[in-house]
Legacy VTK file of the C-alpha trace (Angstrom):
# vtk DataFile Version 3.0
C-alpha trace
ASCII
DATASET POLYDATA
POINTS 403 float
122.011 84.711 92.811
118.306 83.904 92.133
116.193 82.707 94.810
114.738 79.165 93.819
110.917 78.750 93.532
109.920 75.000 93.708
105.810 74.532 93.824
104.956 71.634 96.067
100.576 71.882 96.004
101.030 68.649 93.389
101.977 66.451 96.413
98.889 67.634 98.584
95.630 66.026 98.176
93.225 67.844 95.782
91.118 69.176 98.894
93.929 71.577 99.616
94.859 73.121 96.987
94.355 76.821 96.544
95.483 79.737 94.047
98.373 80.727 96.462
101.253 79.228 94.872
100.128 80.040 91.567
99.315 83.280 92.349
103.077 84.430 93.543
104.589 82.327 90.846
102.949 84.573 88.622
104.366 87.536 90.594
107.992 86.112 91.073
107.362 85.757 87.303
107.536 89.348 86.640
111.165 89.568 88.275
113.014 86.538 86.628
116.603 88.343 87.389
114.844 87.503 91.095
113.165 84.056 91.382
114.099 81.187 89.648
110.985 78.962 89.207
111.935 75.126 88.934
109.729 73.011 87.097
107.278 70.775 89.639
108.284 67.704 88.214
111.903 68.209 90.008
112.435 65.261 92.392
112.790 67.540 95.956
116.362 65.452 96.381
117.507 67.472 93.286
116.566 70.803 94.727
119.213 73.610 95.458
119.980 74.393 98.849
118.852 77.939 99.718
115.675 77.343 98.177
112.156 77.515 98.897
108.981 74.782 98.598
105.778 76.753 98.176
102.262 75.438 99.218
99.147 77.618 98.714
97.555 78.379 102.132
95.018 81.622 101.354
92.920 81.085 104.368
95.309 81.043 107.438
93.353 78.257 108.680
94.242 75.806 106.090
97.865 76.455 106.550
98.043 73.468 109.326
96.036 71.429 107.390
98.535 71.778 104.181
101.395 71.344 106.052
100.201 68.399 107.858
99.563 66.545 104.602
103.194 66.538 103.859
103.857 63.703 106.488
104.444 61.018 104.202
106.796 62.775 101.351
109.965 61.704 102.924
112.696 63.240 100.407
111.114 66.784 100.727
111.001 66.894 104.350
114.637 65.727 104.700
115.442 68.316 102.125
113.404 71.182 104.368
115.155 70.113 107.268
118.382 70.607 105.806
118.995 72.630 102.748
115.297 74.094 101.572
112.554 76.009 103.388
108.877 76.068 103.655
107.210 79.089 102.058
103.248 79.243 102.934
101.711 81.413 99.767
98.545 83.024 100.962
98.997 86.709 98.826
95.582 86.588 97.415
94.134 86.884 100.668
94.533 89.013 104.113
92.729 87.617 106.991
92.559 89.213 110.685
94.766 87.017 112.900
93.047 84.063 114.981
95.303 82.207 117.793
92.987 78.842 116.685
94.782 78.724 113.293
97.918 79.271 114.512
97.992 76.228 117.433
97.295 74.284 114.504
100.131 75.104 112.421
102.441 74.973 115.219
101.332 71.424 116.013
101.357 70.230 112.163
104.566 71.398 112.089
105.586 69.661 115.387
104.404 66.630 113.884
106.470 66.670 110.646
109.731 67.618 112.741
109.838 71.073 110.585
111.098 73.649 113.108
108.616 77.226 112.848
112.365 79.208 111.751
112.382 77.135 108.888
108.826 78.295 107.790
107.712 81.657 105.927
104.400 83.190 105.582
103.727 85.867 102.806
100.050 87.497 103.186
98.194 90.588 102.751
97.431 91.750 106.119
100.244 94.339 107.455
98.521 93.675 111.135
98.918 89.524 111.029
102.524 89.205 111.505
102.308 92.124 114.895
99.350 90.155 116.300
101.020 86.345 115.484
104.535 87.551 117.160
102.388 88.673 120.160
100.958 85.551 120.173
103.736 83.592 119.557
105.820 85.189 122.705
102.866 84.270 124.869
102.595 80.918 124.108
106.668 80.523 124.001
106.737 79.042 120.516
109.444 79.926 118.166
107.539 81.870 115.188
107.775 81.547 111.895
108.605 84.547 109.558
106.035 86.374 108.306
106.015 89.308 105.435
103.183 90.707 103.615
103.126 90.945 100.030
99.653 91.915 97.812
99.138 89.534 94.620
95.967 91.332 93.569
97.908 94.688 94.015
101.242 94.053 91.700
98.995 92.423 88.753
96.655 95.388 88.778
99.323 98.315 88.734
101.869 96.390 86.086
98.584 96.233 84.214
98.077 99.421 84.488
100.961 100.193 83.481
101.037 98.482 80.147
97.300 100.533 79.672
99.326 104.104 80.862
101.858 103.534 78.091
99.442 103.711 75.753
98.370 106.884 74.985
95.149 105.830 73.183
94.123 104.403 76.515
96.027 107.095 78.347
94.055 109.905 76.919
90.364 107.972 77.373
91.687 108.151 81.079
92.272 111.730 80.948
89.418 112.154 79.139
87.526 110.550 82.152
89.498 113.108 84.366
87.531 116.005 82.109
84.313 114.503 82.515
84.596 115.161 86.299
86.070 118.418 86.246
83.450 119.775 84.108
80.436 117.504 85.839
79.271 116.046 82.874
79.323 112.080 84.605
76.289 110.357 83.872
75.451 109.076 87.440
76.217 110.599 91.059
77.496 107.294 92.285
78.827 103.344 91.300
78.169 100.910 94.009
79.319 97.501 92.574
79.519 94.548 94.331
79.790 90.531 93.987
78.644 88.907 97.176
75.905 90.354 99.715
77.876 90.520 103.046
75.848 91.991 106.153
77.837 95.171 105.665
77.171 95.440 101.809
73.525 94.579 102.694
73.123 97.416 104.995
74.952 99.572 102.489
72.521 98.654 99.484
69.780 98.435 101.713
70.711 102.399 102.387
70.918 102.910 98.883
67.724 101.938 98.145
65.182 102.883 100.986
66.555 106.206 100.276
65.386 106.579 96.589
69.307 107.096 95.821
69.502 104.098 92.868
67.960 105.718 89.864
70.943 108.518 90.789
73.780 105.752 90.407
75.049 102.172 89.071
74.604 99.650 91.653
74.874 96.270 91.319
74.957 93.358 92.859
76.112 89.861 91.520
75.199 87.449 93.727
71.677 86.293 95.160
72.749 84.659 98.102
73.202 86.581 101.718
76.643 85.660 103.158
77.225 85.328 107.081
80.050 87.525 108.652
82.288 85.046 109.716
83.529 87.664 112.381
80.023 87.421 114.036
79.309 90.908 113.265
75.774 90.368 111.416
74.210 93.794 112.242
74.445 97.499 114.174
71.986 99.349 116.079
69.542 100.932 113.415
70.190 98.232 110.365
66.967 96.952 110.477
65.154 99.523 108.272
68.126 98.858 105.408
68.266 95.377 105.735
64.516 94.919 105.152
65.010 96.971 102.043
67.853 95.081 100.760
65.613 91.584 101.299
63.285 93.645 98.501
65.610 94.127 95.678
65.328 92.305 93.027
68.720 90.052 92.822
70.890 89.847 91.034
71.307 93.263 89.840
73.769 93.594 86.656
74.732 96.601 85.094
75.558 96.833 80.920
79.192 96.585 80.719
79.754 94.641 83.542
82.044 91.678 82.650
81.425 89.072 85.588
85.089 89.393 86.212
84.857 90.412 89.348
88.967 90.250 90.349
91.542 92.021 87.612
88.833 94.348 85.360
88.716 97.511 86.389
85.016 98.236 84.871
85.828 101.280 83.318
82.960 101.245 81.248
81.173 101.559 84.512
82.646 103.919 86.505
84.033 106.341 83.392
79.428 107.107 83.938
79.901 108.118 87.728
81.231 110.633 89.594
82.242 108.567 92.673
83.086 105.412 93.697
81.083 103.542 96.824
83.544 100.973 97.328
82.045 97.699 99.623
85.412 95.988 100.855
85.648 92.416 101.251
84.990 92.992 104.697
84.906 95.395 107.418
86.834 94.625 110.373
88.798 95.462 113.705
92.156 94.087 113.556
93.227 94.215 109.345
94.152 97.195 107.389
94.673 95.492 104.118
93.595 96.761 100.647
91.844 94.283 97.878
91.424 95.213 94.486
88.191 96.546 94.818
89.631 100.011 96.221
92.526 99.820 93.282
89.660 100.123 90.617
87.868 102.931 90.686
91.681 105.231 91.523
92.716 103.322 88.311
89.561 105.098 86.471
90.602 108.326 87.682
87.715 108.397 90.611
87.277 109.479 94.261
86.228 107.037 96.768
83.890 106.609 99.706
85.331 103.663 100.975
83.463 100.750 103.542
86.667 98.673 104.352
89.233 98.272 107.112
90.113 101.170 109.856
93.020 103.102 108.716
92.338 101.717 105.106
92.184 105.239 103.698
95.481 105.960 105.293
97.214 103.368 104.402
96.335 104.302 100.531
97.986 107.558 101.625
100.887 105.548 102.469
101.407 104.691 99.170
101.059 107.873 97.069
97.341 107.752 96.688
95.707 111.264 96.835
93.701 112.375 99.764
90.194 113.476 98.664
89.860 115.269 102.213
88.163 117.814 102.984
85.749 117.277 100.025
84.769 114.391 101.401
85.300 113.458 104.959
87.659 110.331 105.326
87.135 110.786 109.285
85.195 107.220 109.191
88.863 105.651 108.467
89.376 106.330 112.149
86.999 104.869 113.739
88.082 100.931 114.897
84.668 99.795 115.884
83.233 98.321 112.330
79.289 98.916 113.237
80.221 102.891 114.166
82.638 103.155 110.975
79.895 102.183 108.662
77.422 104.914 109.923
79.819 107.676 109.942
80.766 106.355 106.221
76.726 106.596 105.543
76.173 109.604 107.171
79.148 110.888 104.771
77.282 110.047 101.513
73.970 111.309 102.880
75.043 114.779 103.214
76.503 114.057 99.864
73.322 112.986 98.310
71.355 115.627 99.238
73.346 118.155 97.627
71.395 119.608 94.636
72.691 118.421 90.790
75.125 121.458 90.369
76.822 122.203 93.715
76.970 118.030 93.894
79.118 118.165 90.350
81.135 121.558 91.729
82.387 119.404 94.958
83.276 116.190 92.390
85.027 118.887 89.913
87.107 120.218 92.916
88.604 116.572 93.353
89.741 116.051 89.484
92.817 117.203 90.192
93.343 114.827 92.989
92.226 111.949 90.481
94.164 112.907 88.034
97.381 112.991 90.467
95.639 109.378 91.343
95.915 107.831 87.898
99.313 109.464 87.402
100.719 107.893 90.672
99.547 104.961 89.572
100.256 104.695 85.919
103.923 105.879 86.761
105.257 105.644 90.193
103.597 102.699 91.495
104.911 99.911 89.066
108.345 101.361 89.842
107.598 100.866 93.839
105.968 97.307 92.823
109.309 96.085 91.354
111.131 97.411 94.285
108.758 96.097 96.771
108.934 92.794 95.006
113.199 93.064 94.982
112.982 93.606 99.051
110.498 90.387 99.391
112.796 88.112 97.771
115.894 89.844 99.797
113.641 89.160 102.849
113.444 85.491 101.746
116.924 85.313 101.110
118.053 86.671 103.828
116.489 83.936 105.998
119.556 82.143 105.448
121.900 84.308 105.874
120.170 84.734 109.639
LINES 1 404
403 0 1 2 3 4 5 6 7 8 9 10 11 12 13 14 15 16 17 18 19 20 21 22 23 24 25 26 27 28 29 30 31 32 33 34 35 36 37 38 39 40 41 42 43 44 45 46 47 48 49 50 51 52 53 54 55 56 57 58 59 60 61 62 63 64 65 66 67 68 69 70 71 72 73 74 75 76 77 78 79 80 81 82 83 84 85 86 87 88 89 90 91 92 93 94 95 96 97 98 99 100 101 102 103 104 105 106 107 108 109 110 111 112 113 114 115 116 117 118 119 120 121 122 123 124 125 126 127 128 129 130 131 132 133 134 135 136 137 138 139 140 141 142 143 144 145 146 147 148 149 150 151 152 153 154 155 156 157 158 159 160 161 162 163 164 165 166 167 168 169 170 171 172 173 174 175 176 177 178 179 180 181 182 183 184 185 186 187 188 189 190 191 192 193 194 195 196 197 198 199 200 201 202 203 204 205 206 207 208 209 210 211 212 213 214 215 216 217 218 219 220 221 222 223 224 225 226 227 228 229 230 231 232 233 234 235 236 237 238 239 240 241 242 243 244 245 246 247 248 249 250 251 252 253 254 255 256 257 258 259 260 261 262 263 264 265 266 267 268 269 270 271 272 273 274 275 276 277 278 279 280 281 282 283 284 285 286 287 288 289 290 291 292 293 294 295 296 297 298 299 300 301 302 303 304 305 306 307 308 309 310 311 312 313 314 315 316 317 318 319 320 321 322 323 324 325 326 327 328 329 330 331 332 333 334 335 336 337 338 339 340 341 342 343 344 345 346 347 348 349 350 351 352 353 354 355 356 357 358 359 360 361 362 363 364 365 366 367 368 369 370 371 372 373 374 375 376 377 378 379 380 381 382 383 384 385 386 387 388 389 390 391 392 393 394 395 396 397 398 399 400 401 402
């Protein structure tokens, strides 16, 4: 029996609407023997029992806000409170846990009469649902059920599978996979990234009081600084790169660069460098999620230095990635503290950098045949363990009433 999908953003006012519900309606999508999407314009008294409402809630603390709007739609709350259940769609994004946003969903939901059992949560972050049930037990609130499930992550790999069955397409990959072994790249190094956050800034800032950018493709699409919302605006020692960043001329675009700064995978860009300098959305304590940033530069057959999450590295381990230890030192994955993990991950490319042209290309050529195994896994294995991953989310869902 398929699981029915009923989107519910139309009765929210515009102010809260987000991509969520979209976003895993176009995943379900991909599994119709699955998910059975019902058409919005169903009246919620002619919904099946066993199914789920969805309302897009990317940012955790929206979630309370959302479901607080849905005081006044009568039929679909005495439909929730009997037959149906409330699925919150946030699997474009992956926040770190904050108690704040979770009192307020709690007492939205107190004040529509929806118990928190009758509630699901899909998200990116593997570390939110540990960190909400600790909560949740502390404050002696029933929780809600939360699984984690990566939008950005199934559209890339079934994608890139599509691209892996050609073998036009297959063999330019391959073909990218020669360029490293035999250290003919173009560039050392592709930095790309959208907006400056403090840790990108640092990282650019780096780059460029250095002398390194003539030796890669950096680039940086936005001209506005961003604050770190976590309160984290600078380390010990930052000042010297962040002054440099302030002097680069923004924003920097690179030939071949799209804009599209979510599903391409800028192959164009980084089939010219030998490794990828990957700026995560955000570097952090408590979240070990992935974004698609990380995916792109594995799906163009290229090792990665990555400034992300601690235990990011391993966690791309954890899903049949290639190590690209001890070539390059992934010890910075380790470290929790965000401020320390950055310098160990700069102190990484330095030595890196100063290598001279041909033992620099030698160490990249000794880690083709982990790319290779990289583009491979994901071209082949990894749609397979999408679909299945997919399969045991919507067994998850379904099993909520059989609980």
């Amino acid at each position: 029996m398929r699981l029915a999908l009923w989107p519910a953003d139309h009765l929210l006012p515009s102010g809260f609407r987000d991509h969520g519900t979209r976003q895993f309606l176009s995943d379900a999508a991909t599994a119709p023997e699955l998910f059975d999407i019902l058409p919005a314009a169903t009246p919620p008294a002619a919904l099946p029992a066993g199914g789920f409402a969805l309302l897009g809630t990317q940012l955790p603390r929206i979630a309370g806000q959302a479901v607080a709007a849905l005081a006044g739609q009568a039929a679909l709350l005495d439909w929730l409170r009997g037959p149906g259940r409330l699925l919150l769609c946030g699997a474009g994004e992956g926040r770190e846990f904050l108690p704040r946003d979770a009192r307020a969903l709690h007492q939205a939901l107190r004040g529509i009469g929806l118990p928190a059992p009758r509630v699901a949560m899909i998200q990116q972050n593997p570390l939110f649902a540990e960190d909400y049930a600790a909560w949740a037990a502390r404050a002696g609130e029933a929780p809600i059920h939360l699984f984690s499930w990566h939008h950005h992550l199934h559209r890339m790999i079934l994608g890139f599978a599509r691209l892996w069955a050609d073998p036009a397409r297959r063999q330019e990959r391959l073909d990218g996979i020669a360029a490293l072994r035999g250290g003919s790249c173009e560039r050392r190094f592709a930095c790309l990234v959208n907006r400056p956050r403090p840790h990108r800034r640092v990282l650019l800032g780096r780059i460029a009081r250095r002398g390194w950018l003539a030796e890669g493709l950096v680039s940086c699409l936005a001209d506005t600084p961003e604050r770190d919302t976590a309160g984290r605006e600078a380390g010990p020692g930052w000042e010297a790169d962040l002054a440099a960043f302030a002097t680069l001329p923004l924003p920097m675009r690179l030939e071949g660069d799209t804009g599209q700064t979510v599903f391409d995978d800028h192959w164009p860009i980084y089939r010219r460098a030998a490794l990828a300098l990957v700026a995560e959305s955000e570097m952090t304590v408590r979240n070990a999620r992935s974004t698609e940033k990380v995916f792109k530069p594995l799906l163009c057959g290229r090792p990665v230095l990555l400034a992300g999450n601690p235990g990011q590295v391993a966690a791309l381990r954890g899903l049949g990635f290639a190590s690209f230890a001890p070539v390059l030192d992934e010890a910075y994955d380790g470290i929790e503290d965000p401020a320390a993990r950055l310098d160990a991950l700069l102190e990484t490319f330095a030595r890196l950098m100063a290598l001279d042209a041909a033992e620099f290309a030698r160490r990249m050529g000794g880690l083709a045949e982990a790319a290779e195994h990289n583009l491979r896994h994901a071209g082949e294995a990894m749609p397979v363990r999408q679909r299945v991953a997919l399969a045991g989310l919507a067994g998850s869902l379904a099993g909520l009433w059989r609980g």
